[in-house]
C-alpha positions as CSV (number, residue, x, y, z in Angstrom):
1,X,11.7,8.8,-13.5
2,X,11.4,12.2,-12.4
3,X,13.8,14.3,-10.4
4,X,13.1,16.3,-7.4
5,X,15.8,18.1,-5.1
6,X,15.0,18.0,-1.6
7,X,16.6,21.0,0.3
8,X,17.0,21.6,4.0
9,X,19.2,20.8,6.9
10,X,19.7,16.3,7.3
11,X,17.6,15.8,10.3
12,X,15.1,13.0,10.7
13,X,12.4,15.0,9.4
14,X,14.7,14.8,5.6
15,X,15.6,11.8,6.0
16,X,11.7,10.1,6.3
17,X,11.1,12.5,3.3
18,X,13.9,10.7,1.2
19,X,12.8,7.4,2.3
20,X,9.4,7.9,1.6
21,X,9.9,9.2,-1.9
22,X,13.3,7.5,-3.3
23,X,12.0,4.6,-5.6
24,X,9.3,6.5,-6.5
25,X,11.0,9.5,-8.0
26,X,15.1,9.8,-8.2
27,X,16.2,12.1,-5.5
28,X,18.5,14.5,-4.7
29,X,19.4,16.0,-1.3
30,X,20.7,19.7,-0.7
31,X,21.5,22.0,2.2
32,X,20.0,25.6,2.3
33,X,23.2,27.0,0.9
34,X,22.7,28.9,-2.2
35,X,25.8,28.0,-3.8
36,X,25.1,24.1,-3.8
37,X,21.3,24.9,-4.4
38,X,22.6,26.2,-7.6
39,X,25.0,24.1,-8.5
40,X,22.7,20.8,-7.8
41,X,19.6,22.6,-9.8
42,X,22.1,23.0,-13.2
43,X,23.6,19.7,-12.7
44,X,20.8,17.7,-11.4
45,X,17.4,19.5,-13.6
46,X,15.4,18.9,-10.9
47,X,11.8,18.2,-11.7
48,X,10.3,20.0,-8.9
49,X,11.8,20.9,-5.6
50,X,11.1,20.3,-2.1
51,X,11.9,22.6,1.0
52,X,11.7,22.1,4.3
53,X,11.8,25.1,6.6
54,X,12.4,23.1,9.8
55,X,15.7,24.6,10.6
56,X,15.3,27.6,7.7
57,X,17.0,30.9,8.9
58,X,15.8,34.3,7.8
59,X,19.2,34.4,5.5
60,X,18.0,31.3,3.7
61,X,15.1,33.0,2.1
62,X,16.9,33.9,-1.0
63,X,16.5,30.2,-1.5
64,X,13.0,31.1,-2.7
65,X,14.0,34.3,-4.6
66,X,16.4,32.0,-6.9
67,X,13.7,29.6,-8.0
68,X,11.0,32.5,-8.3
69,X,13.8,34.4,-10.3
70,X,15.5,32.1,-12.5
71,X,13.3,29.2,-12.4
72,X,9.6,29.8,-12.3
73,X,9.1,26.5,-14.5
74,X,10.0,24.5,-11.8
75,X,7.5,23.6,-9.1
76,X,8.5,23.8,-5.3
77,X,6.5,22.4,-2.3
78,X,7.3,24.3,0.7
79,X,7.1,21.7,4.0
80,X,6.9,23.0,7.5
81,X,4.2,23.1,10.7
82,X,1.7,25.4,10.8
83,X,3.1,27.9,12.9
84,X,6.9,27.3,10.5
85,X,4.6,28.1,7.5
86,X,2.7,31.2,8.9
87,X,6.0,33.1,9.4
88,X,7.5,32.7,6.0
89,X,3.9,32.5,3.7
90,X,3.8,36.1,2.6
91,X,7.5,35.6,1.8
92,X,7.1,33.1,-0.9
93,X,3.4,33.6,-1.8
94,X,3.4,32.7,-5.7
95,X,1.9,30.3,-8.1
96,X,4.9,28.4,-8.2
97,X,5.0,27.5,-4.5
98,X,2.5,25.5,-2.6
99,X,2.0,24.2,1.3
100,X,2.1,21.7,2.9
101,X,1.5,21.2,6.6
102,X,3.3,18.6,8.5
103,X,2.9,16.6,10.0
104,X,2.0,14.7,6.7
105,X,1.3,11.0,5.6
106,X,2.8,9.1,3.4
107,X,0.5,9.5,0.7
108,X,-0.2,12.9,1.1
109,X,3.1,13.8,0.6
110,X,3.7,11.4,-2.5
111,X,0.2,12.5,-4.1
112,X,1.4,16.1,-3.9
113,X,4.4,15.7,-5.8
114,X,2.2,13.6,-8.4
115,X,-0.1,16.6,-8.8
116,X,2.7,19.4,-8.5
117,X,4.6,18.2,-10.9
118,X,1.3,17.0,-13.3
119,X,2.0,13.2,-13.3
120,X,-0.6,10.3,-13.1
121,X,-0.4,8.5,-10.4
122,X,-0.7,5.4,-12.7
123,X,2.4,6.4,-14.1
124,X,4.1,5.4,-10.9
125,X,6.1,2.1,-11.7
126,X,4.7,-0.7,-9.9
127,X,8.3,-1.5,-8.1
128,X,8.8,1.9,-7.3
129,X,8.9,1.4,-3.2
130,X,6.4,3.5,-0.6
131,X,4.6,5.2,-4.1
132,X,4.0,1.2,-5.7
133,X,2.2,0.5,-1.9
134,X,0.4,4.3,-1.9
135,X,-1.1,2.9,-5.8
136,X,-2.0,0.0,-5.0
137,X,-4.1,0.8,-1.8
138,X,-5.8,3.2,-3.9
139,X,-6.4,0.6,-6.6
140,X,-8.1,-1.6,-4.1
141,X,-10.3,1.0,-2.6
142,X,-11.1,2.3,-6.0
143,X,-12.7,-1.4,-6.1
144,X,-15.7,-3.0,-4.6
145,X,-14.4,-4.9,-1.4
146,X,-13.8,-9.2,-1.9
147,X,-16.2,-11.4,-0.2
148,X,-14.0,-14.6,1.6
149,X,-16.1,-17.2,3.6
150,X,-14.0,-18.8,6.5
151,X,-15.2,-22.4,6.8
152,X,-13.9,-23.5,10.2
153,X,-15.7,-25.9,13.1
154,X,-13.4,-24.3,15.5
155,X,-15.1,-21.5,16.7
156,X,-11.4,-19.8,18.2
157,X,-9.9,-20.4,14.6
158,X,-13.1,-18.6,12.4
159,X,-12.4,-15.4,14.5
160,X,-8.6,-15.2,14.4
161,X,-9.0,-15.9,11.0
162,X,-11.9,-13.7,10.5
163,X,-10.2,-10.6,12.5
164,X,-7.3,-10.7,10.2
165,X,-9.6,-10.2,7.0
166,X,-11.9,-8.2,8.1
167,X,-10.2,-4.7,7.2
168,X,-10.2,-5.5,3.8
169,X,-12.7,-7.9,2.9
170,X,-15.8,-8.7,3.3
171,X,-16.0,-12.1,5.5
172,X,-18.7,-15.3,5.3
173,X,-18.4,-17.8,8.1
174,X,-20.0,-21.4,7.7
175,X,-18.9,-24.2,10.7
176,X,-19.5,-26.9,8.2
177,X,-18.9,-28.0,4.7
178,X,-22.5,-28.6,4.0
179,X,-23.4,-25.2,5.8
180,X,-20.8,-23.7,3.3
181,X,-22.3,-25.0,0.3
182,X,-25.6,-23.4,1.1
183,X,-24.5,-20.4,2.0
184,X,-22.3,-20.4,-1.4
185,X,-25.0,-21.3,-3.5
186,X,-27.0,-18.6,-2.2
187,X,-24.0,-15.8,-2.1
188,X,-20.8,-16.6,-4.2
189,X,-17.5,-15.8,-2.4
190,X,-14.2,-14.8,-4.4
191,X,-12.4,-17.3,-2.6
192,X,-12.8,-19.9,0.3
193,X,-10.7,-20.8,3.0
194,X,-11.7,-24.3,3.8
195,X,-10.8,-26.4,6.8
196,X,-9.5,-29.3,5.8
197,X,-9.5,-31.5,9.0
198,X,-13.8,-31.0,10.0
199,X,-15.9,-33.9,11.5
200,X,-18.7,-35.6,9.2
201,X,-18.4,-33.5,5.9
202,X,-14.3,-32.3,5.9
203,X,-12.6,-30.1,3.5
204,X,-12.0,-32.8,0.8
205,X,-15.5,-33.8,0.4
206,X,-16.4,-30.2,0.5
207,X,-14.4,-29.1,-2.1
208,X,-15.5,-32.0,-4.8
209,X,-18.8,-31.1,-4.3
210,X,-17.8,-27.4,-5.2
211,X,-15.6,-28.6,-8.1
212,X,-19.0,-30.4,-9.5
213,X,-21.1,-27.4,-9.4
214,X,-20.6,-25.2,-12.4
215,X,-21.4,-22.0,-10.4
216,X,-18.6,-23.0,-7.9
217,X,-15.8,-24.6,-9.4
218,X,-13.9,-22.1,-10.4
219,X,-13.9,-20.2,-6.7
220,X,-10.4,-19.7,-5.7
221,X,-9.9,-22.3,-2.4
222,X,-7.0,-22.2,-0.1
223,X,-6.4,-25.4,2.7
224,X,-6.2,-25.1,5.9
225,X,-5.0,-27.6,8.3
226,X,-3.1,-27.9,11.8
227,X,-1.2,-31.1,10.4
228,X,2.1,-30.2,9.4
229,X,3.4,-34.2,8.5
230,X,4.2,-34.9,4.6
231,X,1.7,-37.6,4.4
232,X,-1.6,-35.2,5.3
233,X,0.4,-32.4,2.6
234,X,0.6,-35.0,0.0
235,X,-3.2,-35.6,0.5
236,X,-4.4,-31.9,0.9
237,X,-2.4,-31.2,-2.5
238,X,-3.6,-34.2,-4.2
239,X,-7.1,-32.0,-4.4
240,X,-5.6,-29.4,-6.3
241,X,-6.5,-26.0,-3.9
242,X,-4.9,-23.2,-4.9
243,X,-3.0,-23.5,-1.7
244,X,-2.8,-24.3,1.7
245,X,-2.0,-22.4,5.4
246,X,-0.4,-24.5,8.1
247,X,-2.9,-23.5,11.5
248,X,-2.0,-21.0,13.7
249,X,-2.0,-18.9,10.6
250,X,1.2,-16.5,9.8
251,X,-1.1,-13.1,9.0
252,X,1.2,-11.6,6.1
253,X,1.5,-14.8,4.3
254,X,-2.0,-15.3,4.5
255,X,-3.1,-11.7,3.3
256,X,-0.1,-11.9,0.6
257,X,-1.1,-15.0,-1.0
258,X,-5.2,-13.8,-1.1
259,X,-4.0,-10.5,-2.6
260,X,-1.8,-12.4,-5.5
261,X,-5.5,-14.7,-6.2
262,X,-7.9,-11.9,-6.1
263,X,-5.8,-9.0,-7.9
């Protein structure tokens, strides 16, 4: 994992830097005193270090002239507002030290640290906290969006459902089994979430009709039901869907157990 040393006074604005890039890469926090900059940057080998000039006092600028000096190998990022940046820029202009402007995202701040110090951002591991989230967002938007067809009679349901998709995915709505087979047949979904409890044509007979037709069997189809009891379960399982959602829908379970089908 690689190292960075994060220097400046422990105010909030450190502490959402550390907790925003711990995980990702091992850290390592440090005061502006030159003494313990030193000693942490022999003992610790910092990858790249990270200063934030916040609270920096003219006296502290010899912070820069030690890296520039001793350790131009080592890349720092220099964090501060604009007008913070604007009085020390000329002080520290170099190759080895680069802006940037707070405030800052999440990802822009764990991207930089990725290009500073030359890594991929694939090599980030996939538990590695705020940096495994910041990857995998990219992933997905580096993919064409995932079509999911709501098939709902309750018009209140399809667009509580359907506003909890539609950020990431695109979203089909059919009031009816039959309706949903045509539609299907016409424009494939990655996956179906299928009423199970409709009048006339329900879920169940929906979904044998799907597992008959060779160009739909194998869509992904998750349940859904506002009958909690064990004997209705029992049934709805019996059907083998890849799962089910107990109505009103719980939006993070929902969006969790989509994203663990379709990726």
């Amino acid at each position: 994992m690689r190292k960075i040393l994060l220097i400046g006074k422990l105010n909030k604005i450190i502490r959402n830097f550390n907790e925003v890039l711990i995980g990702t890469f091992s850290m390592q926090l440090c005061t502006y005193e030159l003494e313990q900059v030193r000693g942490m940057t022999r003992i610790f080998k910092p990858d790249m270090v990270i200063i934030s000039i916040s609270e920096l006092n003219p006296e502290d600028l010899e912070i820069f002239d030690y890296f520039f000096g001793a350790y131009k190998r080592i890349p720092v990022l220099v964090v501060g507002t604009k007008e913070e940046s604007d009085n020390y820029t000329g002080y520290y202009e170099s190759d080895q030290f680069e802006n940037l402007i707070r405030p800052v995202t999440q990802k822009d701040l764990v991207l930089k640290c990725c290009e500073m110090m030359h890594m991929d951002v694939d090599e980030i591991p996939k538990e590695a906290g705020v940096g495994a989230r910041i990857k995998a967002s990219m992933d997905k938007e580096d993919k064409p969006r995932k079509t999911i067809m709501i098939v709902d009679d309750s018009s209140l349901s399809v667009r509580s459902t359907k506003a909890m998709l539609e950020n990431q995915y695109n979203v089909m709505i059919a009031t009816s089994g039959l309706k949903a087979l045509e539609f299907m047949r016409k424009r494939k979904p990655d996956l179906v979430l299928l009423d199970y409890d409709m009048p006339k044509f329900d879920g169940r007979e929906t979904l044998e009709q799907m597992k008959k037709d060779d160009e739909l069997k194998n869509i992904p189809v998750f349940f859904l039901t506002a009958v909690a009891d064990t004997q209705h379960i029992t049934a709805v399982l019996k059907l083998n869907p890849n799962g089910y959602f107990l109505k009103p829908l719980e939006k993070d379970k929902v969006l969790e157990a989509i994203e663990k089908i379709l990726y």
